[in-house]
C-alpha positions as CSV (number, residue, x, y, z in Angstrom):
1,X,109.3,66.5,101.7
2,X,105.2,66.0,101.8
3,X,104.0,69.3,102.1
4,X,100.8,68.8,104.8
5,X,99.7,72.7,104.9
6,X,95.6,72.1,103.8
7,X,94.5,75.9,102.8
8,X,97.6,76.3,100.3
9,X,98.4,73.1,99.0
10,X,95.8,70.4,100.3
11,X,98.3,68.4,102.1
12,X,97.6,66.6,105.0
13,X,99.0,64.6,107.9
14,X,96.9,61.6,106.1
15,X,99.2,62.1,103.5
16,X,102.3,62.4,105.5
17,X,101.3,58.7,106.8
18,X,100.5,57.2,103.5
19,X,104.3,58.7,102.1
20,X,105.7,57.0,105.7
21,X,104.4,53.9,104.8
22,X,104.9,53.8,100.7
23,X,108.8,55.3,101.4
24,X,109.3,52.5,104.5
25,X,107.8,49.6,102.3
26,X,111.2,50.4,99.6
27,X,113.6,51.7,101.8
28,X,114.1,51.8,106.0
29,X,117.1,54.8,105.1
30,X,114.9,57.3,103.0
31,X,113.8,60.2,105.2
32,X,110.4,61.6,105.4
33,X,110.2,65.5,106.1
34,X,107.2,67.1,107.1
35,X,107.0,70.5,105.7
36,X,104.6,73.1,106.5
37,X,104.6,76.6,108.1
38,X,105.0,75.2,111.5
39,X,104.0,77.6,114.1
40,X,102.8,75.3,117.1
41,X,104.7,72.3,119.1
42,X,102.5,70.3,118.7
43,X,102.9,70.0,115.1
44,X,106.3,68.4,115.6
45,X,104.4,66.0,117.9
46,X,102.2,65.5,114.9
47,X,105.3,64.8,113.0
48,X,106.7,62.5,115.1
49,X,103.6,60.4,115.3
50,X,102.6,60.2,111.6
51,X,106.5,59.1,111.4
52,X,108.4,61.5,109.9
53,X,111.8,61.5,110.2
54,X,112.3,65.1,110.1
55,X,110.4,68.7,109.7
56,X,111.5,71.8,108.1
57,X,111.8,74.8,110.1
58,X,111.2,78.7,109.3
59,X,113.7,80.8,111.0
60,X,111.9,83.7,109.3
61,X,108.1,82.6,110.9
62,X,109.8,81.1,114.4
63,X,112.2,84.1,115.0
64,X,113.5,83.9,118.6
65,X,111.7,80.6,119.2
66,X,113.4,78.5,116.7
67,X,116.1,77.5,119.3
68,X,112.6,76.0,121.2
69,X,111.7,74.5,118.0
70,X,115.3,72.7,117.8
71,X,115.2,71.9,121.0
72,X,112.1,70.3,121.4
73,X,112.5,68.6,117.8
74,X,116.0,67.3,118.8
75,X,114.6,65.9,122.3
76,X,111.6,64.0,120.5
77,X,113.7,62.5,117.6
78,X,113.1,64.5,114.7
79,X,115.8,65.8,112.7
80,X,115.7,69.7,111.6
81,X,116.0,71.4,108.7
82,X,116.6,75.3,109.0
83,X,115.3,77.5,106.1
């Protein structure tokens, strides 16, 4: 899990790209999970393109537009993780 909320924990999606490429030089089977309080699409598009492998969603922050979330996740390649 690499943690890419800046304000609370410093993370970035520089980082998330660094962990891709330090996890893919040891292992092509390790998965890379973005997680952050993901609120906007287009973070799982950010995701996706830094090359994680999956992203951790908040039913409790999403509420009714999780099943969007999953959806959209599912349709772009990412696995899902519910919390």
């Amino acid at each position: 899990f690499i943690n890419t909320d800046s304000p609370a924990y410093g993370g970035d999606m520089t980082e998330l790209k660094s962990a891709v490429k330090a996890v893919r030089s040891v292992s092509e089977t390790a998965t890379v999970v973005l997680k952050d309080i993901v609120v906007d699409e287009i973070q799982l598009g950010l995701a996706k393109e830094a090359g994680a492998d999956g992203i951790l969603l908040m039913s409790a922050v999403l509420g009714p537009s999780l099943e969007n979330f999953l959806d959209l996740a599912t349709t772009i390649g990412l696995e899902t993780i519910v919390e």
